[in-house]
N, C-alpha and C positions, 0 to 999 in steps of 0.2 A: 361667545367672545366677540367684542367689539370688533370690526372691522377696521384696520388700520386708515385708511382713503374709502370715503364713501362719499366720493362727489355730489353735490347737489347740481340739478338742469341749470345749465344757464341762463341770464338773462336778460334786460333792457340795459341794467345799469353797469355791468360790468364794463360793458363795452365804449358804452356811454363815459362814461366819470374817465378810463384811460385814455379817449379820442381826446377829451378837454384836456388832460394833462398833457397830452402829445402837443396840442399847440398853447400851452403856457410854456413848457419848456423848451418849443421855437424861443416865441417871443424873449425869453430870459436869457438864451444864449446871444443874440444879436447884440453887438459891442455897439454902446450907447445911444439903445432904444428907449425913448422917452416911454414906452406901452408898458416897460417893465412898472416904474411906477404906482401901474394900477392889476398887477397879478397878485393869488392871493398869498405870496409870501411877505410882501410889503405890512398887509394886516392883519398876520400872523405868525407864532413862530414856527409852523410847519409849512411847509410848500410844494409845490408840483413833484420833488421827487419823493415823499410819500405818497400821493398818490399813485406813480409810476413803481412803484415798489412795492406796494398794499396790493394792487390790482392784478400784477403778475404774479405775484402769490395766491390769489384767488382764481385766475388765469393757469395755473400750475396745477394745482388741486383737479382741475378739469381735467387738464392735458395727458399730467401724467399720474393722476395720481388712480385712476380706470387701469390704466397698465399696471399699476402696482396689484388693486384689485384683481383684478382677471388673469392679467399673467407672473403674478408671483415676485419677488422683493426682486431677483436677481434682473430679472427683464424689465423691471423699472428702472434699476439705476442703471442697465446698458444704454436705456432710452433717453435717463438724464445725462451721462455722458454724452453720447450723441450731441447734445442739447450744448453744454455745456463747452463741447469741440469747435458746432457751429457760435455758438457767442465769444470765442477765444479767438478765430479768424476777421469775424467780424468787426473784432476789435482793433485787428492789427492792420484792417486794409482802410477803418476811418482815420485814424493814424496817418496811415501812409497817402490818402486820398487828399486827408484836410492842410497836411503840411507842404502837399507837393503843391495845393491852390497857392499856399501862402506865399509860395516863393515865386512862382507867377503876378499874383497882388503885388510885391515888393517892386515888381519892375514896371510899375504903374506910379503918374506922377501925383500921389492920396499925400505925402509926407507920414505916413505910417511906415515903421518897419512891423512887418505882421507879425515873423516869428518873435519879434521881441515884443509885440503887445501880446501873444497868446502864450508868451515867454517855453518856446522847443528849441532856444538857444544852446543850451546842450544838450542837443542832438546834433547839433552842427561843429561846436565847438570839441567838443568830446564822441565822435560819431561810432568808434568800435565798443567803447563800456555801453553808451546810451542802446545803441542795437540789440547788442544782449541783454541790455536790464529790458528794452522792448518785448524780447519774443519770452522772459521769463517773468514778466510782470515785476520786474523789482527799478524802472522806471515806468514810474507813470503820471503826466504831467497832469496838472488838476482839470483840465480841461476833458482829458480821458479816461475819468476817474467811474465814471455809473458803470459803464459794464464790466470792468474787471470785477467789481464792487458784486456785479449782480451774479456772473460766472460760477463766484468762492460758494453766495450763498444759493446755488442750483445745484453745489457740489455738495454742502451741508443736508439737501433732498434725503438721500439714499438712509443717513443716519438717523435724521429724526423721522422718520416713517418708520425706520425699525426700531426707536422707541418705542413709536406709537402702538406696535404690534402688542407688546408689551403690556401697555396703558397708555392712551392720550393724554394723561393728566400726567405722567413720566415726562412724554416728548416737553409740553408745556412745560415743565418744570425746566428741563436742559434749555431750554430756550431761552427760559429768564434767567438763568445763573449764567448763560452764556455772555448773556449781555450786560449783567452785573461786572463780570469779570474783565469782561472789555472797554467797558467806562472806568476802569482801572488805568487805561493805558501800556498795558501788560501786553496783547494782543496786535500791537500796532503792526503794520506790513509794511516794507520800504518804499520808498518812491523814489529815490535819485540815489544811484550809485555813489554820486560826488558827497551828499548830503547826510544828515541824518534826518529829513522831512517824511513823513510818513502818510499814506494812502488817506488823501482829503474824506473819502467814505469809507470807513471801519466796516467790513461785511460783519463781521464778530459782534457790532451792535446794532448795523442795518435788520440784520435776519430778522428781528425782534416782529417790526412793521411786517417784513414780509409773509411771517411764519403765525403772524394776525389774522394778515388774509387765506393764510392758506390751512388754519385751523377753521377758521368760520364757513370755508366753501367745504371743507371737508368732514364737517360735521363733529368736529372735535370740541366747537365752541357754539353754542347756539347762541342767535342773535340777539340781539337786545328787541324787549318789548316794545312797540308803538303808544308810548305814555306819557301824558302832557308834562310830568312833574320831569321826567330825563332829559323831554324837547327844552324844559324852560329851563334846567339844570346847562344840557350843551349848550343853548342859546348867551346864557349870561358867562360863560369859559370863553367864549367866542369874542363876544363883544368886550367884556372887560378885561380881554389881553390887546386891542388895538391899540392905547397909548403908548402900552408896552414894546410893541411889536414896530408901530409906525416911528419913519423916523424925525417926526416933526415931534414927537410924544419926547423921544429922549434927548435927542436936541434941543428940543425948548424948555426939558422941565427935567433939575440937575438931578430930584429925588428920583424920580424915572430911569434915571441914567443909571444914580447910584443900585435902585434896586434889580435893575438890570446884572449890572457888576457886579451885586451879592451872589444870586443863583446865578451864573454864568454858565458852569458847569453844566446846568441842566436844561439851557439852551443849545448847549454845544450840536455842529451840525455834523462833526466829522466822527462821534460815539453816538451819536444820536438819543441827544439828553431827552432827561423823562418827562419836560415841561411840553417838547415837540410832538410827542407821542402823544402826552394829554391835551391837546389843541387839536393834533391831528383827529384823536375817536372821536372827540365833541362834534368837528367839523363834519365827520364823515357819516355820524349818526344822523344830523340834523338834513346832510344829502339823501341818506338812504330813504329817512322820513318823506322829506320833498319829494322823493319819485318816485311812492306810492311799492305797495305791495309787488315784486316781481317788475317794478318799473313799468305801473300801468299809466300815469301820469307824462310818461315819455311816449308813451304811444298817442299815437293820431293822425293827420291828415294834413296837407296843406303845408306854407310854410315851415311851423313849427314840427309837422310831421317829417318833411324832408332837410331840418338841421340835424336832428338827431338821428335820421337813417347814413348822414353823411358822416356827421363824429362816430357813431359807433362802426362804418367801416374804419375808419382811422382807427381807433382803439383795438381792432381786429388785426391790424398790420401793424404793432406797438415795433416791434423792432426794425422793419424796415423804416419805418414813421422814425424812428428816431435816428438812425442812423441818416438818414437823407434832411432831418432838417438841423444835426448838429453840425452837416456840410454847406447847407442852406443859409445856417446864423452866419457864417463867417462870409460868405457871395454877399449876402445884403448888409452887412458892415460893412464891406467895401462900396457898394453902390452907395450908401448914407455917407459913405467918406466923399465919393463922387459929385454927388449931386448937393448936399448939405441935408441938415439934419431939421427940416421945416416941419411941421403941422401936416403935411399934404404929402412931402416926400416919406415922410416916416410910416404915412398912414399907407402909401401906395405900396410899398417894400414891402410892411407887414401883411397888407391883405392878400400880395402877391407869394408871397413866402406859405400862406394857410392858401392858397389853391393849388399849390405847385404839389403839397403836403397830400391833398385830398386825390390829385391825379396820380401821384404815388400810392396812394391804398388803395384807388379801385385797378391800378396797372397788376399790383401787385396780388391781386386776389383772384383778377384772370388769368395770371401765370400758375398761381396755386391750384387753378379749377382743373388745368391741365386740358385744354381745349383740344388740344391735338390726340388726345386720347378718345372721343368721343365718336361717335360713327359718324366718317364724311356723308355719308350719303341720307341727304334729307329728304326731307318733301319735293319731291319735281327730280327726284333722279332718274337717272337710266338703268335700264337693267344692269346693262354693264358695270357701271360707278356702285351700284348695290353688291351685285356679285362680289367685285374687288373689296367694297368693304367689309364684308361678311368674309371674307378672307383674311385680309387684315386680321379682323378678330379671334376668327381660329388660329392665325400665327399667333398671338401677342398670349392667347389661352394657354399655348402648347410650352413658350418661350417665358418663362420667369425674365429674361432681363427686358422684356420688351415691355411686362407690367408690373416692372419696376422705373420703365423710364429712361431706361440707360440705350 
């Protein structure tokens, strides 16, 4: 019998491709950054959050999909819960983080009112409905819309691996019919108690992307060939969707427009149309290609060696990386409110926003290392400091909550 999760080793590019996504979707969040412009959703109709949604799907497979192996269905979906708990808080303290800045910014002389350009005016206006649609996800402002988005489909985990138990080609199948059904409009989830607007990301058609990637890390889907007629096939999907995509193409040229207008449907970004999907594997194949077998083309030395040792920590801290620069876009909208929106000020905001980004992944991956758990006593101690720590150690052996952390 097929193995339901059967992780393949990680490797260069995994990490790599969602560091870059982490800071396009800085730059995309910051209110009227000229950089956005030149990200690649401008000349395409897929964008940074496929890749942030493909790659934690393939990032999943790794995580938990070993626990599903090893220790059985039911202690994987304890583990996706867990998961699932931590991204539901997470969600409710950027919330609470980014709106309590804006009301700080407000009292600042920008002539922005924040909460009405990032429009959480009812939360203010309406604060006991909007609270409760907060802590039960049935308010959710577009701006807070990815992780809920991402929560539904880490919860949808537990069931399609027990397809897949079944047959992989089962799970794949629930996955497309899922999201047939969902480009329906049928599946929609509320967003504003006051309203009837509904979840700007459909998780019911998002999983589609997700469950891409986390069929291919897990062996359900093997990859595509390295073959010049697919390179040249993605290549010209790629290229001859940019009049389509850019908006000097539809703007300038009304047949553009119109054909735009005809499939709209399958541009849609909030069911996640099927034209997005096939832009994104074109895109994503012609990357995979670029960065060689296992991401050997990413390896190396020297500058180019240490850009990618630095985006793929970023890619490695994807959630705290995003949570800290969706708080980040809105600090540097305000500073570009401050200073004006130059050449030089825009450029200084943004390169400052991707360092600030970068000392958040390495902060956050020495907190993970757990340094304090490690033997104090190095090279050049005392006997004394040895002793004690070798003591330490026998407590923390004897004591579960001690290597546990707590």
């Amino acid at each position: 019998m097929t193995p339901p999760v059967s992780p393949r080793p990680r490797d260069l590019r995994l990490d790599f491709f969602r560091g870059l996504g982490m800071f396009i979707i800085f730059v995309a969040h910051v209110p009227g950054n000229t950089w956005t412009l030149w990200i690649p959703a401008r000349f395409g109709f897929s964008d940074a959050t496929e890749i942030f949604v493909f790659c934690s799907g393939m990032a999943s497979a790794i995580a938990f999909g070993g626990t599903f192996l090893r220790h059985g269905w039911w202690m994987g979906t304890a583990r996706t819960a867990f998961r699932v708990w931590q991204v539901y808080w997470a969600h409710i303290g950027l919330f609470a983080i980014t709106v309590s800045l804006l009301i700080v910014f407000n009292r600042l002389d920008t002539g922005v009112d924040y909460t009405e350009r990032l429009y959480v005016l009812p939360f203010f206006e309406d604060t006991a409905r909007s609270l409760f649609g907060l802590m039960t996800l049935t308010y959710v402002p577009n701006y807070f819309d990815i992780l809920p988005m991402y929560l539904v489909i880490l919860a949808l985990m537990p069931l399609v691996v027990a397809l897949a138990r079944v047959s992989p080609y089962l799970a794949l199948a629930a996955i497309g019919a899922l999201w047939l059904v969902a480009t329906t409009g049928h599946l929609d989830l509320p967003a504003d108690p006051r309203t009837d607007r509904a979840w700007f990301f459909n998780p019911f058609a998002w999983q589609l992307v997700f469950f891409t990637g986390f069929a291919f890390m897990a062996g359900w889907l093997k990859p595509p060939p390295i073959d010049r007629r697919l390179v040249i096939l993605a290549a010209a999907i790629v290229v001859l969707i940019v009049p389509f995509a850019h908006y000097k193409g539809w703007q300038t040229f009304q047949w553009i427009y119109d054909a735009r207008d005809a499939v709209w449907p399958m541009l849609d970004k909030t069911d996640f149309g099927f034209l997005r999907y096939v832009h994104f594997l074109a895109l994503a194949y012609l990357a995979w290609v670029a960065a060689g077998e296992g991401g050997r083309r990413l390896a190396g030395a020297g500058a180019w060696g240490r850009f990618v040792s630095i985006t793929r920590k970023v890619g490695q801290q994807s959630l705290a990386i995003f949570l800290a620069g969706m708080v980040l876009a809105q600090v540097a909208g305000m500073v570009l409110d401050l200073t004006g929106r130059t050449v030089a000020t825009t450029a200084l905001v943004n390169l400052a926003g991707f360092g600030i980004l970068i000392i958040t992944a390495y902060t956050t991956a020495w907190f993970k290392s757990q340094p304090w758990r490690k033997p104090a006593a190095g090279h050049g101690a005392t006997a004394a400091e040895r002793t004690a720590a070798a003591g330490d150690r026998a407590s923390a052996a004897r004591d579960p909550r001690l290597v546990a952390g707590e």
